[in-house]
N, C-alpha and C positions, 0 to 999 in steps of 0.2 A: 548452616555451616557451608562456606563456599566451598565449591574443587577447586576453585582457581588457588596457582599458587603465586603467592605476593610478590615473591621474585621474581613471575613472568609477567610482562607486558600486558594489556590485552591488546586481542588484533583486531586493528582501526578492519572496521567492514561496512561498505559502500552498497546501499540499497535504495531501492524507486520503491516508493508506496504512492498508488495512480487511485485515486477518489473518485469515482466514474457515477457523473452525475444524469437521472431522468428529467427531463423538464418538462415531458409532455402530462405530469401531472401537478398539480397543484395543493402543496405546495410540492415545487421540487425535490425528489430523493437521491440517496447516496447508495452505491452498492457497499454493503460488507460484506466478506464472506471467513464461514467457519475454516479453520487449516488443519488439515487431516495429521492422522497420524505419520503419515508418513512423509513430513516436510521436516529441517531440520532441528525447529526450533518453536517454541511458544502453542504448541499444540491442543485444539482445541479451543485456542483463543479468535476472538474476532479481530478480522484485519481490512485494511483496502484492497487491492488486486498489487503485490509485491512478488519482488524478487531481488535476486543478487547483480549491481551491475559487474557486467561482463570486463575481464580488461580490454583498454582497446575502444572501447564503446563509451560511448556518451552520454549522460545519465537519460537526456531525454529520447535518445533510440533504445534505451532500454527498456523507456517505460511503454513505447507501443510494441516491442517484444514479448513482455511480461503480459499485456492486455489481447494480443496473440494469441500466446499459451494460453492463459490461462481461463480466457472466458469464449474464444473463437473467433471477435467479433473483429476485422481488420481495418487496416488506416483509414479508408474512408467512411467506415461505420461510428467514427468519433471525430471530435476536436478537440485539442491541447488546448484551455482557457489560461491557465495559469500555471507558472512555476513556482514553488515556492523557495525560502531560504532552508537549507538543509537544518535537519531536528538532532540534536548529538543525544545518546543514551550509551550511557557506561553499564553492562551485565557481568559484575563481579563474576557470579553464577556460573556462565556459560564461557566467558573468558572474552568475550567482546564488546570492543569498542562501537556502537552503531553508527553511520552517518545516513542518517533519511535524505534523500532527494524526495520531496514531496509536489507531484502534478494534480492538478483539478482539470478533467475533461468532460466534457457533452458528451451523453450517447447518444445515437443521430438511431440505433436499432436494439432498443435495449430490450423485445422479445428475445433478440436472436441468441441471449448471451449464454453458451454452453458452460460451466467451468468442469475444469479438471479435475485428475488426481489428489492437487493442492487443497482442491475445497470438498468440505462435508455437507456443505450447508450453505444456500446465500439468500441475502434482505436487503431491503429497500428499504431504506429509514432516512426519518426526520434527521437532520444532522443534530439535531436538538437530542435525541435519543441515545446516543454515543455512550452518554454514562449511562446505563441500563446493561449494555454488554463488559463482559469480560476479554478487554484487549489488548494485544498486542503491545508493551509497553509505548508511552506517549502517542499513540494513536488520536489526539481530540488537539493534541498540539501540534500534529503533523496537520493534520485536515486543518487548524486557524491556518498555518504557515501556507498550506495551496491556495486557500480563498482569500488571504488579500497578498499574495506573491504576485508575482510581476506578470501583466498579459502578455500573453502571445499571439502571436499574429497583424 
């Protein structure tokens, strides 16, 4: 049974999920990290290093904000490899509309990665591995959309 009610809209909501990849192993890994109870949505599910873009901001100053917060690790402790084409997901549920901006980045220090509040939990995985966790809706279409989206730099 949804809460949403049919008469209202849902609200278009604009978010960065940042794919932050190790390459000093072989084969290369993906961070996910579990999302604590106290984020505001999908709890307990696996995600990439996300957040809400800010207004004003620009999806890709968002996503080294959110990679900031969220893991400690700063601008030149990564590189932006790819942008992808945003992922749309409709959650009757919850009443919103999603818009994924989806990045792929190199960790240049990925000991150093502290996470926050936001996460319970983080892993290094095969991107191959992705259907094993329970995630974040379209979380495996967001990650194809970063790795063949458009380079940077």
């Amino acid at each position: 049974m949804s809460s949403q009610d049919p008469a209202q809209p849902m609200r278009p909501t604009h978010v960065v999920t940042c794919f932050l990849m190790r390459t000093d192993e072989n084969p290369p890994r993906i961070l996910i990290v579990r999302r604590s109870q106290r984020v505001g949505s999908y709890h307990a599910h696996w995600a990439g290093v996300s957040g809400f873009v800010e207004q004003g901001v620009t999806p890709d100053e968002q996503a080294y904000t959110e990679i900031r917060e969220e893991t400690g690790l700063q601008r030149d402790q990564v590189r932006m490899l790819r942008r992808g084409t945003v992922v749309e997901y409709a959650d009757a549920e919850i009443g919103r509309h999603w818009y994924v901006h989806p990045f792929l980045f190199e960790v240049l220090a990925p000991d150093s990665i502290v996470t926050d509040w936001e996460a319970t939990d983080k892993r290094w995985i095969e991107p191959s591995e992705l259907h094993n966790y329970e995630t974040v809706p379209r979380l495996r279409e967001a990650y194809d959309s970063a790795i063949h989206g458009e380079t940077v730099g």
